[in-house]
C-alpha positions in Angstrom: 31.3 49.0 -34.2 31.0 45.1 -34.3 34.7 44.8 -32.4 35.2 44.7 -28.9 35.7 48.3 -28.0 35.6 47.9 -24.3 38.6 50.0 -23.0 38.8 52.3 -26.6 38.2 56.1 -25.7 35.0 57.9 -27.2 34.0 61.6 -27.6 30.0 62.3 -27.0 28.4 64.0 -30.1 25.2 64.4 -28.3 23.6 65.6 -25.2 25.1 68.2 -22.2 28.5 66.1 -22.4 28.4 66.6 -25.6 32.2 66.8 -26.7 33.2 64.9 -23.3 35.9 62.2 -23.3 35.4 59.0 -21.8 36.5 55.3 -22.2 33.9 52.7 -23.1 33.7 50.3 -19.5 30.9 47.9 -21.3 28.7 47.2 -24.3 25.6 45.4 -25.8 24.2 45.8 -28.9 22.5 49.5 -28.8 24.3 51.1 -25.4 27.6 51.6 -24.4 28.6 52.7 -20.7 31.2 55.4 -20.6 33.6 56.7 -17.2 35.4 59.6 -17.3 36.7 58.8 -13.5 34.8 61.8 -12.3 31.5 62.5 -12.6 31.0 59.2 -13.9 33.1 56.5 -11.6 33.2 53.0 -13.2 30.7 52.1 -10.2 28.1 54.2 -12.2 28.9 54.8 -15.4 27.1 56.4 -18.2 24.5 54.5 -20.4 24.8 56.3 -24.0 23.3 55.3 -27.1 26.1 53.8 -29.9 24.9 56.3 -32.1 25.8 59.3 -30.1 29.3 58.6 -29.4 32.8 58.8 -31.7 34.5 56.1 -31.0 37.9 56.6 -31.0 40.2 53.5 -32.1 42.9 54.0 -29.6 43.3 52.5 -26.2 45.3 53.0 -23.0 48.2 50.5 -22.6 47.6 50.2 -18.8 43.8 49.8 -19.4 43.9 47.4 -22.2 46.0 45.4 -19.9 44.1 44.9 -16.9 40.6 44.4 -19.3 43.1 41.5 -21.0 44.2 39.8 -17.4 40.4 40.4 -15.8 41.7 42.7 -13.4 40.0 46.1 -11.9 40.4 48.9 -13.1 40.4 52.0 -10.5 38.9 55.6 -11.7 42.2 56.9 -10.9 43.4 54.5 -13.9 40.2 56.1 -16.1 41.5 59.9 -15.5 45.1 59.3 -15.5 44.4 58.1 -19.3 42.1 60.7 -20.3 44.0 63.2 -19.1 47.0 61.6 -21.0 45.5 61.2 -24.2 44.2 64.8 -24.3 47.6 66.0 -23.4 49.1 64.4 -26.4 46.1 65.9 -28.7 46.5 69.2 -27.5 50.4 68.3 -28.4 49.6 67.7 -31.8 47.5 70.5 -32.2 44.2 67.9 -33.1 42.5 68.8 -30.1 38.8 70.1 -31.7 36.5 69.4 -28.7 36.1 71.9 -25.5 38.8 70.1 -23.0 
């Protein structure tokens, strides 16, 4: 995980949320902070340790292109996404976590 992941969507492998989607808001070199748009607004998001998330190497168009033009992203922008992407997995029939 040495690329910039910031807006990529991750699964938690550990924890109660374990299973949980989210999308990455922020990293350093150990932690990544997650939002879901919920529970966990971009105000406060969720510190979780690299190791007990699944990144997932897909992004959001919209959210990919406010992170690239520095502008904010809203938590209506974070669940519109998630919601979207689990749609399409549960489309596909790849859907494997508890949505």
């Amino acid at each position: 995980m040495t690329d910039n992941i910031q807006g990529c969507f991750a699964r938690s492998k550990a924890g109660h949320d374990k299973c949980d989607i989210y999308i990455i808001i922020n990293e350093d070199s150990n932690n990544v902070w997650l939002s879901d748009g919920k529970l966990k607004p971009i105000a406060k998001p969720k510190k979780k340790n690299r190791k007990h998330i699944q990144l997932v190497n897909r992004k959001d168009e919209l959210i990919e292109q406010k992170l690239n033009q520095h502008e904010p992203i809203a938590d209506e922008d974070i669940k519109r996404a998630i919601k979207k992407y689990i749609s399409n997995m549960k489309e596909n029939n790849t859907c494997q976590s508890r949505m």
